[in-house]
C-alpha positions in Angstrom: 0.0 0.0 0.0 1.2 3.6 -0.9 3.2 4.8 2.5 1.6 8.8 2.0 -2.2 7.1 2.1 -1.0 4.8 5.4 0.7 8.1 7.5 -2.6 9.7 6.7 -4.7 7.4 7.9 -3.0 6.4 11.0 -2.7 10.1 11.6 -6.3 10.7 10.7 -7.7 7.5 12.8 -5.7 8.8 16.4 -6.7 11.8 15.7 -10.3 11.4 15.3 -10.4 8.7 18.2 -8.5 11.2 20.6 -11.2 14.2 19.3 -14.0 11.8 20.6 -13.2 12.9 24.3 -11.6 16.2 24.3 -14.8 18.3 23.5 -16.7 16.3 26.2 -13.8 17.4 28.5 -13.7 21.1 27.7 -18.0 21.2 28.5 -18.1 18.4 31.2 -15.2 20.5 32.9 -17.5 23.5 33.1 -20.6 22.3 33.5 -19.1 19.9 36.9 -17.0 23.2 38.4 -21.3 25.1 37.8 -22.9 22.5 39.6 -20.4 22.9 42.4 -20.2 26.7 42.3 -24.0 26.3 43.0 -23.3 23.5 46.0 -20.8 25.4 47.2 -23.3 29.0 47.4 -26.4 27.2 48.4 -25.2 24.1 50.6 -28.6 21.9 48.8 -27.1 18.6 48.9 -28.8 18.2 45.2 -26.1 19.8 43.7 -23.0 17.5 45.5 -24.8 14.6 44.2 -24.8 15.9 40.5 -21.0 16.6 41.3 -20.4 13.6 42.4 -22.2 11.6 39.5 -21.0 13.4 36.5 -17.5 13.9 38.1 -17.9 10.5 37.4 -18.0 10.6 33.8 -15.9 13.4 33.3 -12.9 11.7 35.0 -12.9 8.8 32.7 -13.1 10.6 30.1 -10.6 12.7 30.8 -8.0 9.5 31.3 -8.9 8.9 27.8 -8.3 11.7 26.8 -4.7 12.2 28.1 -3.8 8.1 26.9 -4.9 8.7 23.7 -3.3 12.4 22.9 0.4 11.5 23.9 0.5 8.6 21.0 0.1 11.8 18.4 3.0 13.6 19.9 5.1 10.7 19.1 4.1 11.0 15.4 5.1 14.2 14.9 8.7 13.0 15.2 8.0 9.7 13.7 5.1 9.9 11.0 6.2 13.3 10.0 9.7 14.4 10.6 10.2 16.5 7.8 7.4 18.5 8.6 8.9 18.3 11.9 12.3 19.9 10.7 10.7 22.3 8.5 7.8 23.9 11.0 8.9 22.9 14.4 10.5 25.8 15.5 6.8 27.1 15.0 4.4 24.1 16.0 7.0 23.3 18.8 6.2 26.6 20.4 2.3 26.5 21.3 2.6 22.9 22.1 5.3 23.8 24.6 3.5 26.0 26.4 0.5 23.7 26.4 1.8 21.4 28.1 3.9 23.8 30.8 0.7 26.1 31.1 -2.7 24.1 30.9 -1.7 20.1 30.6 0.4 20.1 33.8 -1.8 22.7 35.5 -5.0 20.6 34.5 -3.5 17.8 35.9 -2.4 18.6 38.9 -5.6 20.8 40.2 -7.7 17.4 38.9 -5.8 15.6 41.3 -6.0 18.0 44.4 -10.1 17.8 43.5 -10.3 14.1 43.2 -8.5 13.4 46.6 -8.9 16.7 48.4 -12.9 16.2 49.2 -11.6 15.2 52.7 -9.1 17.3 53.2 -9.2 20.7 51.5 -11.8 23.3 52.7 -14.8 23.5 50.1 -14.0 26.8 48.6 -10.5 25.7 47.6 -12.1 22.8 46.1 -14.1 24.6 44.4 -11.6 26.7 43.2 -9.8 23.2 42.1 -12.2 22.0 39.7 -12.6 26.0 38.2 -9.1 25.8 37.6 -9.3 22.5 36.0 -12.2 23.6 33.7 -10.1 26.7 32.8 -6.9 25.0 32.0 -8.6 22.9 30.0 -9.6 25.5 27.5 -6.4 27.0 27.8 -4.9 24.0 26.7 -7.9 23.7 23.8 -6.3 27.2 22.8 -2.6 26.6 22.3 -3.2 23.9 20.2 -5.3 25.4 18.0 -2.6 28.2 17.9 0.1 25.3 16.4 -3.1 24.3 14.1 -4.0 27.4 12.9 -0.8 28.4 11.8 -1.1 25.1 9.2 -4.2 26.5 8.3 -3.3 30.4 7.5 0.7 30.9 8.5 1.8 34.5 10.0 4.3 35.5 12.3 7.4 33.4 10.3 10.4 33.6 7.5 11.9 31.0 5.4 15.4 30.4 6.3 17.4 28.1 5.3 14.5 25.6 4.1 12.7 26.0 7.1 10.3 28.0 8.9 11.4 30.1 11.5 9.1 32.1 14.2 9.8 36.5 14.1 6.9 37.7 15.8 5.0 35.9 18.4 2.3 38.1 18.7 1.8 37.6 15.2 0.8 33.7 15.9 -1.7 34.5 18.5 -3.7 36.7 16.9 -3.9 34.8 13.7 -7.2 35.5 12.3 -7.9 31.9 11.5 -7.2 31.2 15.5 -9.6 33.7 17.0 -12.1 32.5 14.2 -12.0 28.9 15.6 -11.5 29.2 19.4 -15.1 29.9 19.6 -16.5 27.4 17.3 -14.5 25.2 19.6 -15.5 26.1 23.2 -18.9 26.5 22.2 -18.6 22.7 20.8 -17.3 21.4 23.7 -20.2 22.8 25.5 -22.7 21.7 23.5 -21.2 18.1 23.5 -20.9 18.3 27.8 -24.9 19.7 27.7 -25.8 16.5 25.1 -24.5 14.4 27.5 -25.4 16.0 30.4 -29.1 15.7 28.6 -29.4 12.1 27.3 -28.1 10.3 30.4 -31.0 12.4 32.5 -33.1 11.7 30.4 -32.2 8.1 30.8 -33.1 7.9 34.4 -36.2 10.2 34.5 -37.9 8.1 31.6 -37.2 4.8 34.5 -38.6 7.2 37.2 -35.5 6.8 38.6 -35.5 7.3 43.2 -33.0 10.6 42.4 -35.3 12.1 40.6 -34.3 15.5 42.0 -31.1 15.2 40.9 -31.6 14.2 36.9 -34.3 16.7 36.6 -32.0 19.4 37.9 -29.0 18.0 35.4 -31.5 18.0 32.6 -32.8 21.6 33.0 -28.9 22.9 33.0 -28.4 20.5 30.0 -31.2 21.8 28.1 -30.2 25.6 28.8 -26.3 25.0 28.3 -27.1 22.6 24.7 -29.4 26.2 23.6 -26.7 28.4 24.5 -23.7 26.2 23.0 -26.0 25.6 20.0 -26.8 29.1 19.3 -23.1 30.4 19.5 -21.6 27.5 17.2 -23.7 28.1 14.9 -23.0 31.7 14.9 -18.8 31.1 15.5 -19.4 28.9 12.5 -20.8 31.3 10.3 -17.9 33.6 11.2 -15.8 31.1 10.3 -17.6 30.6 7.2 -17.0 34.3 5.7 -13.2 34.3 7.3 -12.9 30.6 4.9 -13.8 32.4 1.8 -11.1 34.9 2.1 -8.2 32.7 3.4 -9.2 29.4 2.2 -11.6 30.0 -1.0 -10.7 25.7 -2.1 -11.6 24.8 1.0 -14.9 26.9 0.8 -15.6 25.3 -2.7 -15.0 22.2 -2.0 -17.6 22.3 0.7 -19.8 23.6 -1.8 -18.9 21.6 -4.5 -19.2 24.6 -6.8 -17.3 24.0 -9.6 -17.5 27.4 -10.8 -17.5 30.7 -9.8 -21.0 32.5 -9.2 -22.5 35.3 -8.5 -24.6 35.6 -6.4 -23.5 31.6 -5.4 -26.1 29.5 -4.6 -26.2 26.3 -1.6 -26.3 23.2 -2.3 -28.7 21.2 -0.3 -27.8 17.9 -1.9 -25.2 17.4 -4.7 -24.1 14.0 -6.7 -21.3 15.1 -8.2 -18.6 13.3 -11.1 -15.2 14.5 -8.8 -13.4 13.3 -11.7 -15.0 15.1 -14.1 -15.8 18.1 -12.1 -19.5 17.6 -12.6 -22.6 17.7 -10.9 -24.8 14.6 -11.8 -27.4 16.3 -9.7 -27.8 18.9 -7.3 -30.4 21.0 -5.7 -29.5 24.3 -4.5 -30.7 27.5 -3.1 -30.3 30.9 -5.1 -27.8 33.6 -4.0 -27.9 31.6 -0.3 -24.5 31.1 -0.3 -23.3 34.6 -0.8 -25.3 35.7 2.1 -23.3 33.2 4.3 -20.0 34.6 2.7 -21.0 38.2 2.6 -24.0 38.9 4.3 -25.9 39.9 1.1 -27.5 38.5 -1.3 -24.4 38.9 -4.2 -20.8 38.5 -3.9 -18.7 36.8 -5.7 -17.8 32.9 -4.9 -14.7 31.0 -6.3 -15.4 27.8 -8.0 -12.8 24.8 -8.2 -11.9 25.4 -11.3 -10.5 28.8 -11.4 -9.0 28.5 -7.9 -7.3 25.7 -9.2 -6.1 28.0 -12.0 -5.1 30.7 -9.6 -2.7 28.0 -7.4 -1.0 26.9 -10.6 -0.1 30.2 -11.5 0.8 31.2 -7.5 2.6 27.4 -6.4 3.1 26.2 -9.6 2.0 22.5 -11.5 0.0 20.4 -9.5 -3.5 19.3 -7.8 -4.6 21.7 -5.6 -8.0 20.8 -5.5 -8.6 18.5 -2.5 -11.3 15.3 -1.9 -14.8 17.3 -2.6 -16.5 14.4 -2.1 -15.1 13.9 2.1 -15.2 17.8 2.3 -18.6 18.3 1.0 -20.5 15.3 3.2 -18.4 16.4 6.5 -19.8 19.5 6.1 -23.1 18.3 5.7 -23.0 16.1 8.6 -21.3 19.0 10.9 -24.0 21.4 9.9 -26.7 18.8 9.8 -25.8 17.7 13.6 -25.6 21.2 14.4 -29.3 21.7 13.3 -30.7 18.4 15.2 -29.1 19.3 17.9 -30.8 23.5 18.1 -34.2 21.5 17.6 -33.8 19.1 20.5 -32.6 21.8 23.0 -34.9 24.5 22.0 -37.8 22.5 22.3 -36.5 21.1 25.7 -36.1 25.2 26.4 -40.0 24.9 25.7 -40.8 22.2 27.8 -38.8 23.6 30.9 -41.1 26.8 30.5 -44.7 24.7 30.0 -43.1 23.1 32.9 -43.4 19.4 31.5 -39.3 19.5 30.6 -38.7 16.0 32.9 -42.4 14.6 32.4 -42.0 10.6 31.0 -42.6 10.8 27.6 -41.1 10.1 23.7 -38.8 13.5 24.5 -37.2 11.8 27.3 -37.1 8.6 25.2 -35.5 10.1 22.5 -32.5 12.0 24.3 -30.3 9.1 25.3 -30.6 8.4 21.4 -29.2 11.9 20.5 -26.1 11.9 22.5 -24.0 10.7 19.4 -25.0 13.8 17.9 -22.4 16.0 18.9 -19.5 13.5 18.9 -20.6 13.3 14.9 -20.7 16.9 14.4 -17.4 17.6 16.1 -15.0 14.6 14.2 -17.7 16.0 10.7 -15.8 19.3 11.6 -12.3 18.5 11.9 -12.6 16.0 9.1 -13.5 18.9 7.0 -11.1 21.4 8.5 -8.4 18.8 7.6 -8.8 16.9 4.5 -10.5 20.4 3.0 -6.7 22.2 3.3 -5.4 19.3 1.0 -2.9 18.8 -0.5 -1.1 21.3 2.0 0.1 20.4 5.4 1.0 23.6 5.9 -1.4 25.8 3.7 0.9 27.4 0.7 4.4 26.6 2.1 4.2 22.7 2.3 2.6 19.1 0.9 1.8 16.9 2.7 4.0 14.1 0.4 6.6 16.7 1.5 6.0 16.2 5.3 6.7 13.1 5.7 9.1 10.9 7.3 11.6 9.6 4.4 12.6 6.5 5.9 9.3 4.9 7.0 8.3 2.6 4.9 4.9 1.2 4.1 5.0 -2.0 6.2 6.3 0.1 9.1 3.2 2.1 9.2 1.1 -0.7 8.8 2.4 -2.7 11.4 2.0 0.1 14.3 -1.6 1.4 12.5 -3.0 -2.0 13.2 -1.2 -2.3 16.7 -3.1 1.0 17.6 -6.1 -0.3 16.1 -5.9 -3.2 18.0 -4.5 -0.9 21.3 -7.6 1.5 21.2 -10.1 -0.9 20.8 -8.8 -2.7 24.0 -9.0 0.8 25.9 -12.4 0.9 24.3 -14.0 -1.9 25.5 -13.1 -1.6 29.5 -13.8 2.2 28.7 -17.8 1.7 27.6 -18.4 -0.6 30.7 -17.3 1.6 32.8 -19.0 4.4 31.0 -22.5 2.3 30.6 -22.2 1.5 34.7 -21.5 4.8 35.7 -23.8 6.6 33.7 -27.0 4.3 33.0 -26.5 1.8 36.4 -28.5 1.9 39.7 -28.2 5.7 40.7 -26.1 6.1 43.9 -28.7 6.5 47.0 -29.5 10.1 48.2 -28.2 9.5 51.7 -24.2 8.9 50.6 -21.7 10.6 52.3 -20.8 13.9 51.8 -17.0 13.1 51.7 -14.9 10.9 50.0 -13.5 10.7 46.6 -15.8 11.1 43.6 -15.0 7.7 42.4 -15.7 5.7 45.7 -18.2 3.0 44.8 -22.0 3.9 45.1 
C-alpha cells in the first residue's frame, strides 16, 4: 500500500479517536466546576450529588483523553519528521507551552479535587475543579494556535529551508485562530450539555429514586445545549465568511461549486462526477450562499476550477484541489448535527417553560438516542477542516508528500496502525463498561456521604 495514504490514515484514525473525548472534557469540565459553584453557594445537597455523578463521567473521560493524545505527539517525530524539521521551530512553540501552562496545571488541580474532598476546605475545592475547567480551555487554545498556523501561517520567515518564528504576537492573533477558538469552546459545551441531557433523560424516563437530581442536570443541560447551539452556529458562520477569504478551495470544496458564481447558490444535496468536475445532480438554493459569505444577497464565490487555475499560477504545476467528495459530506453532517441538535434543546427550552421538561414521555425517550450527535458533528468538523486544506500540510508553504518521514516505509506504518487499532479498541472496550455503569446503572442512594472521593463505589 502507498506509504503517503498509510501516515494519513493512521494520523487521521488517532486523531479522530482522541477528538471523541476532548470536547466532552472542555463542556463536562464547566458544567461539573457550575454544579459545584451552586453546591458550594447554596449548601442543597442536590447539587453534591450531581457533582459527584457526573465527576464520574468526566474523570474517565478525561484519562482517555490524556492516553490517547500523547500517541500523536510521538508521530510528529516519527510519522512526520520533515514536517517536523521544516515547522517545528513554529508548532513546537504553542505545544510547549501547552503542556507547561494548561496540561500540567490541569493535571495537577484534577488531582488536588479528586483526593482533596476530605481534606481541603470546600472553597478551595471549588476553586480546584474552576481551575481545571479553565486549564482545560487554555490548553484547547494553544493547540489550535500550532493548528491554525497550518491552516493560514503568519508570524514566520523562510530560512534556510525551514520556517522560523519572528513575531510571536503575530501567531496568536492569527485571524484563523480567534475564528475557531469559539467554534470550539462553544462545541465542547454543547457536547458536555448532550450528555449531560441524554443520560438524564435516561433515568427520569425509568422514574428513577434521584429524581431531583436528573431533573436538575436536565434543566442545566437543556439551557447550556441552547446556549452552545446558538453560538456554534454563529462562530461557524464567522468562520464561514473568514474561509472564503483565506481558504476559497476549501470553501468550494464544501460547496462543490465547480464554478464561480454570483450571487453563489447552496447546495442542499449534490451528486457530483469528482473526476469530471461535474454535478450529476444537485439542488441548491439561489444567492444563499453569498449571504453566508457576505451577508448579502451577491458577492462573488470562487469555484474549483479557477482557484485551481489561480494555485498553478501562484505554487506552480500540480493538484490543488482537495477530496470534494469527504469535504462536502463532512460538512453536511457537521451542519446537519448542528441543526438536530438547536431543535432538540430548544424544544426542551420549551418544555422547561410549560413546565413538563422531565415529564416521561417520547422526549425523554428520544434524548439518550441523540447523545451521538455532537461526537458526529465535532469529528464532521475537523474531518472537514483537515482533508479540505489538502494537499497542504502547511497551507501554501508545504505538501503533505513533502511532510513526511523519508525513511518509514509502508509496512512500518502498517504494522504500528494495526497495533493502535488493536490498542484502542482494548482501551475501548473496558472504557464503555465503565461508561454504561457509571452513567446508565442503579443511581447512587441520596443518603451517601458527603466526603470521600468522587470515584468511591456507590
Amino acid at each position: 500500500m502507498d506509504a503517503l495514504f498509510l501516515h494519513r490514515l493512521q494520523f487521521a484514525s488517532t486523531t479522530l479517536y482522541h477528538f471523541l473525548f476532548v470536547p466532552l472534557t472542555l463542556g463536562l469540565s464547566l458544567l461539573v466546576a457550575v454544579m459545584q459553584t451552586l453546591w458550594f453557594r447554596t449548601g442543597d445537597d442536590t447539587y453534591r450529588q450531581m457533582v459527584k455523578f457526573w465527576g464520574k463521567l468526566f474523570l474517565l473521560n478525561f484519562a482517555m483523553g490524556v492516553v490517547t493524545g500523547i500517541v500523536q505527539e510521538f508521530q510528529f517525530g516519527m510519522n512526520w519528521s520533515e514536517y517536523s524539521r521544516f515547522v517545528g521551530d513554529i508548532f513546537g512553540g504553542p505545544l510547549a507551552i501547552e503542556a507547561l501552562m494548561a496540561f500540567f496545571v490541569e493535571s495537577t488541580f484534577i488531582g488536588l479535587w479528586i483526593f482533596g474532598w476530605e481534606r481541603l476546605s470546600r472553597r478551595v475545592h471549588l476553586a480546584c475543579i474552576w481551575m481545571v475547567a479553565i486549564a482545560s480551555n487554555i490548553s484547547a487554545f494553544w493547540i489550535l494556535t500550532a493548528n491554525s498556523f497550518m491552516q493560514e501561517p503568519t508570524g514566520y520567515v523562510l530560512r534556510n529551508g525551514r520556517a522560523e518564528m519572528v513575531d510571536f504576537f503575530a501567531l496568536v492573533t492569527n485571524p484563523h485562530l480567534w475564528v475557531q477558538v469559539p467554534h470550539v469552546f462553544f462545541s465542547g459545551l454543547c457536547t458536555g450539555a448532550f450528555v449531560v441531557m441524554g443520560v438524564s433523560a435516561f433515568h427520569l424516563a425509568r422514574r428513577t429514586e434521584r429524581h431531583d437530581v436528573f431533573a436538575r442536570s436536565l434543566r442545566m443541560g437543556v439551557v447550556a445545549g441552547c446556549v452552545g447551539t446558538v453560538m456554534v452556529m454563529m462562530a461557524g458562520h464567522t468562520q464561514a465568511q473568514h474561509m472564503v477569504k483565506a481558504q476559497p478551495m476549501k470553501m468550494a470544496a464544501a460547496e462543490a461549486l465547480w464554478t464561480s458564481e454570483d450571487p453563489a447558490s447552496f447546495s442542499l444535496f449534490t451528486v457530483g462526477n469528482e473526476r469530471e468536475q461535474r454535478d450529476v445532480f444537485s439542488v441548491r438554493i439561489p444567492s444563499l450562499l453569498s449571504v453566508l459569505a457576505y451577508n448579502r444577497t451577491d458577492g462573488r464565490v470562487e469555484g474549483l476550477h479557477e482557484l485551481q487555475a489561480q494555485y498553478v499560477a501562484k505554487y506552480g504545476p500540480g493538484d490543488y484541489v482537495p477530496p470534494v467528495a469527504i469535504t462536502y459530506w463532512s460538512f453536511r453532517a457537521m451542519v446537519g448535527g448542528g441543526v438536530a441538535m438547536l431543535a432538540l434543546a430548544f424544544l426542551g427550552l420549551f418544555r422547561f417553560y410549560r413546565g413538563r421538561l422531565d415529564e416521561p414521555g417520547r422526549y425523554l425517550r428520544l434524548l439518550p438516542w441523540c447523545i451521538p450527535l455532537p461526537f458526529i458533528a465535532n469529528s464532521a468538523g475537523w474531518l472537514m477542516t483537515e482533508v479540505g486544506r489538502q494537499p497542504w500540510i502547511v497551507f501554501g508553504l508545504l505538501r503533505v508528500e513533502q511532510g513526511m518521514s523519508p525513511t518509514v516505509s509502508s509496512g512500518m506504518v502498517l504494522t504500528s496502525l494495526i497495533a493502535f487499532t488493536a490498542l484502542y479498541t482494548a482501551l475501548l472496550v473496558p472504557f464503555l463498561f465503565l461508561m454504561r455503569k457509571f452513567a446508565f446503572g442503579p443511581a447512587a442512594p441520596a443518603h451517601e456521604p458527603a466526603t470521600g472521593p468522587v470515584l468511591a463505589p456507590f
